[in-house]
C-alpha positions in Angstrom: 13.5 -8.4 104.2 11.3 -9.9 106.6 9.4 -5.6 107.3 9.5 -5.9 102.8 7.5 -9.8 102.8 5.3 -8.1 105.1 4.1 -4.8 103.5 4.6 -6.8 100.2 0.5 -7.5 100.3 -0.4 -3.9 101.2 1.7 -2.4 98.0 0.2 -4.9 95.8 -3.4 -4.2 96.9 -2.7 0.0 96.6 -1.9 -1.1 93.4 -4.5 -2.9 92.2 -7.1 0.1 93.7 -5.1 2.8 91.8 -5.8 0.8 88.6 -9.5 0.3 89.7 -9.7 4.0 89.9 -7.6 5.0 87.0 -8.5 8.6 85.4 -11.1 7.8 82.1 -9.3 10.6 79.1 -11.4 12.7 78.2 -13.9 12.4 75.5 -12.7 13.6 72.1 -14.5 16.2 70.3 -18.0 15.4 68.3 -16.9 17.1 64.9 -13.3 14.5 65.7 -15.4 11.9 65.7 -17.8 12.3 62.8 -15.4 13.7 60.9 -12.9 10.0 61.3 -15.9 7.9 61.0 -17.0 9.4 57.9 -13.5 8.6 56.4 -13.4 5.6 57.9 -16.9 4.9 56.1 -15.7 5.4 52.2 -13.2 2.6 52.8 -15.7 -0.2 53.8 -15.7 -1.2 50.0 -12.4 -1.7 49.8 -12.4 -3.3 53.6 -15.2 -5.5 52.0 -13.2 -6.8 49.2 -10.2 -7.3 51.4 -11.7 -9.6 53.0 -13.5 -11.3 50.5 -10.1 -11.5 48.5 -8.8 -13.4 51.6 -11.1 -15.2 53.8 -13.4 -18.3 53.6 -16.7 -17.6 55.4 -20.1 -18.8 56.0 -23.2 -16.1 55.8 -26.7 -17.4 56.7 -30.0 -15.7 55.7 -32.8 -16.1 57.4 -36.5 -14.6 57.1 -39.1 -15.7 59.0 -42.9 -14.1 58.0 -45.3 -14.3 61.0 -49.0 -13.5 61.2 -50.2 -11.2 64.1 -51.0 -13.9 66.8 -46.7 -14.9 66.3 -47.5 -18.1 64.2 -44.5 -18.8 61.3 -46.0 -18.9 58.4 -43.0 -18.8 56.0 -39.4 -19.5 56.8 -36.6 -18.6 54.1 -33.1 -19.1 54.3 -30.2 -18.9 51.9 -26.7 -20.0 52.4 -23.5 -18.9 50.4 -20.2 -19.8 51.3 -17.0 -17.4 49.7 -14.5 -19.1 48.1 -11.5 -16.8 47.9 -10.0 -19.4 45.0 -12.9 -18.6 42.6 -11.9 -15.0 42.9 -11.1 -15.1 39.3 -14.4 -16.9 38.3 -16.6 -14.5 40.5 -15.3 -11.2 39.0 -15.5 -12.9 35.6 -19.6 -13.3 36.7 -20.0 -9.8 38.3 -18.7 -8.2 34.9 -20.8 -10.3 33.4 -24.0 -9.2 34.9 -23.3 -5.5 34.7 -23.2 -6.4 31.0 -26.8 -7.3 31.3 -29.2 -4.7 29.8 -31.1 -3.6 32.3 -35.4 -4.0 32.4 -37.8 -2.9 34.3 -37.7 -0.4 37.2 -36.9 -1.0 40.7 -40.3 -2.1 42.3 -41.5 0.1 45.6 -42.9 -3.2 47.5 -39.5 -4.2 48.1 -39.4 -1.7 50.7 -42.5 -3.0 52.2 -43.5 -5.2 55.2 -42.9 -8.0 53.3 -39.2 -7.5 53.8 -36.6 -5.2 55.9 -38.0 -1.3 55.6 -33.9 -0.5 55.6 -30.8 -2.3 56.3 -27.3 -1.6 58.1 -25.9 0.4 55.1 -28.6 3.2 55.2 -27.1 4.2 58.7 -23.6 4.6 57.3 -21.7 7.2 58.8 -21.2 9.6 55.6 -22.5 13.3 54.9 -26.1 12.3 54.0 -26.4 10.3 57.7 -24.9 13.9 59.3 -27.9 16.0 57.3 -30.2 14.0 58.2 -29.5 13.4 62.0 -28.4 15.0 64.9 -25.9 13.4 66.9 -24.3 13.5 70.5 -21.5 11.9 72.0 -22.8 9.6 74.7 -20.1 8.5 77.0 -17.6 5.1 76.0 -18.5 1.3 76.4 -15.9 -1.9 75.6 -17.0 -3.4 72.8 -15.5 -7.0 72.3 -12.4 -5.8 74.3 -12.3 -2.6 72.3 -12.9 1.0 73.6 -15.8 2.1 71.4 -17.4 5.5 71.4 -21.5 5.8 71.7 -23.0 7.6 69.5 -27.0 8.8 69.9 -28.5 10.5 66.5 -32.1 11.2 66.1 -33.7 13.2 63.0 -32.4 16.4 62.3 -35.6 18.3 61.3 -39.3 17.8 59.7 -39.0 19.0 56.7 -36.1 16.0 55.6 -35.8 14.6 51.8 -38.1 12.0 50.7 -36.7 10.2 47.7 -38.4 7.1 48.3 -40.4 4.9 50.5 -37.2 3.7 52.2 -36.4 7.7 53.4 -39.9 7.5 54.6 -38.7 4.9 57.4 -35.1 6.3 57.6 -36.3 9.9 58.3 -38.1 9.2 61.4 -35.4 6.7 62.9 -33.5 7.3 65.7 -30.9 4.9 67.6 -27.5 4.7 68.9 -24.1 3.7 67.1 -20.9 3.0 68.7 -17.5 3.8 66.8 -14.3 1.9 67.5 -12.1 4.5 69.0 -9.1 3.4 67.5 -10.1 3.3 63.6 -13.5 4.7 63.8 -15.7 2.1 62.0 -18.8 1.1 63.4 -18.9 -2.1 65.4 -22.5 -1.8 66.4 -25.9 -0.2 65.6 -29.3 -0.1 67.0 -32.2 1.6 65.4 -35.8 2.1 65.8 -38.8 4.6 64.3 -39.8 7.5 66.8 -43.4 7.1 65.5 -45.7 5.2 62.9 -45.1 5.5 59.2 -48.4 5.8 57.3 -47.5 4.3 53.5 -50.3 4.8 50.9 -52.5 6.9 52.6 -52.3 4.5 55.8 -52.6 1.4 54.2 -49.6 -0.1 55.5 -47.7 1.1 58.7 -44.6 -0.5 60.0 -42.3 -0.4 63.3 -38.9 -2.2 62.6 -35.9 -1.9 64.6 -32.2 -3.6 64.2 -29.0 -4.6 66.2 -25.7 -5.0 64.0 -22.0 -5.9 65.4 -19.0 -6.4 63.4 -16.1 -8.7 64.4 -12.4 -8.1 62.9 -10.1 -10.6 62.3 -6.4 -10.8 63.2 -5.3 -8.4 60.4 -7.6 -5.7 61.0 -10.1 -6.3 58.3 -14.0 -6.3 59.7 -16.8 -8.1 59.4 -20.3 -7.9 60.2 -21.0 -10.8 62.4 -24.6 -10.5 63.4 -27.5 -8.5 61.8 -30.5 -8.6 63.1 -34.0 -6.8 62.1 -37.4 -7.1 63.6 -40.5 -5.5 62.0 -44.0 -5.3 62.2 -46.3 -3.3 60.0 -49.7 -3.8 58.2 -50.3 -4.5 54.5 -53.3 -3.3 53.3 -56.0 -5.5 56.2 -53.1 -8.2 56.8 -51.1 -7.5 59.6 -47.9 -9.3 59.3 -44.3 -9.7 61.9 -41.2 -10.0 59.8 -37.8 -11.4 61.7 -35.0 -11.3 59.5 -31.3 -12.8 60.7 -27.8 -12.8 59.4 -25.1 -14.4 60.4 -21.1 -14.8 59.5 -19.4 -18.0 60.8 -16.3 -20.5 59.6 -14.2 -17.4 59.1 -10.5 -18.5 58.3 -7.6 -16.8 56.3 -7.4 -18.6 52.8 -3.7 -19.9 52.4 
């Protein structure tokens, strides 16, 4: 007993050095992942009215519009809180409004430096990303005490489809994604442009770039947590700094 007590420390400490140097798996195969995280990717709708259906949250807007020397000249910010007890009421609304006759045509200074040049959604993983990037697998990173897989894409070609000013940005943006290994949706994006984009024969330019993460809840469903975009561009002779900020807090299970 006494020769056990006293190799007891040395067993423990082999131990613990085996697991330090436990054997990574290997990773999986690109077309594996792509092809999951596509699939993965057409169910975010119905992920996104899961958990609307079923949580109260909090999701703060904020936009800040800066001039070139950093000063704020304009701060907006917009609250809404979701209700999952007016679920009736909402849809009631929302079939409503597509009810509306449409007017007008969507306006192209939307896409401008007054506001974000793209969002989170225009780097879904689905077959137009996979045209119009090319993507490697990167290596595997922890992600909120998940093992997520890092994915680098960059454009594809030249000679990409320009259907409107937003593909002008999206086209010659390049960035890194990870993918949750165990249900392949993203958790986290960053993005930036690989050069200048010259709108209206070089009237406006604009570099932006964006960090996204999602958080899940105890039943599976996720959430974006954080989005955050920062871009700077010109607008006509006014050069103009754009931070834009979104966040998801109070999140609890309705009863």
């Amino acid at each position: 007993m006494k020769q056990f007590r006293s190799i007891l420390p040395i067993l423990i400490l082999l131990g613990a050095s085996s697991a330090g140097n436990a054997v990574e798996p290997p990773l999986p195969p690109l077309a594996t992942v792509l092809s999951n995280a596509v699939q993965t990717a057409r169910l975010e709708s119905v992920n996104d009215h899961n958990f609307n259906q079923h949580y109260f949250y909090t999701r703060t807007k904020v936009t800040e519009y800066h001039n070139a020397a950093g000063d704020l000249k304009k701060h907006d910010e917009k609250q809404t809180i979701n209700d999952p007890t007016r679920a009736a009421a909402r849809k009631l609304a929302q079939v409503a409004e597509i009810n509306q006759p449409k007017t007008g045509s969507p306006s192209d200074t939307q896409t401008n430096v007054r506001g974000k040049a793209a969002d989170e959604k225009d780097f879904t993983f689905n077959d137009d990303f996979l045209k119009r990037f090319t993507c490697t697998l990167a290596g595997r990173e922890m992600i909120n005490g998940r093992s997520a897989l890092v994915i680098d894409f960059k454009p594809s070609g030249d000679n990409l489809p320009v259907n409107n000013i937003k593909d002008k940005f999206i086209n010659h943006a390049a960035g890194r994604a990870w993918i949750d290994e165990s249900d392949y949706a993203l958790v986290k994006g960053q993005a930036h442009l690989t050069q200048q984009v010259n709108i209206f024969g070089g009237l406006a330019g604009a570099v932006w770039k964006f960090t996204y993460s999602f958080e899940r809840t105890a039943d599976g469903l996720w959430f974006p947590r954080d989005v955050d975009w920062h871009l700077e561009g010109r607008e006509v002779v006014i050069d103009r700094i754009v931070d834009y900020h979104e966040k998801t807090t109070d999140v609890r299970k309705a009863p």
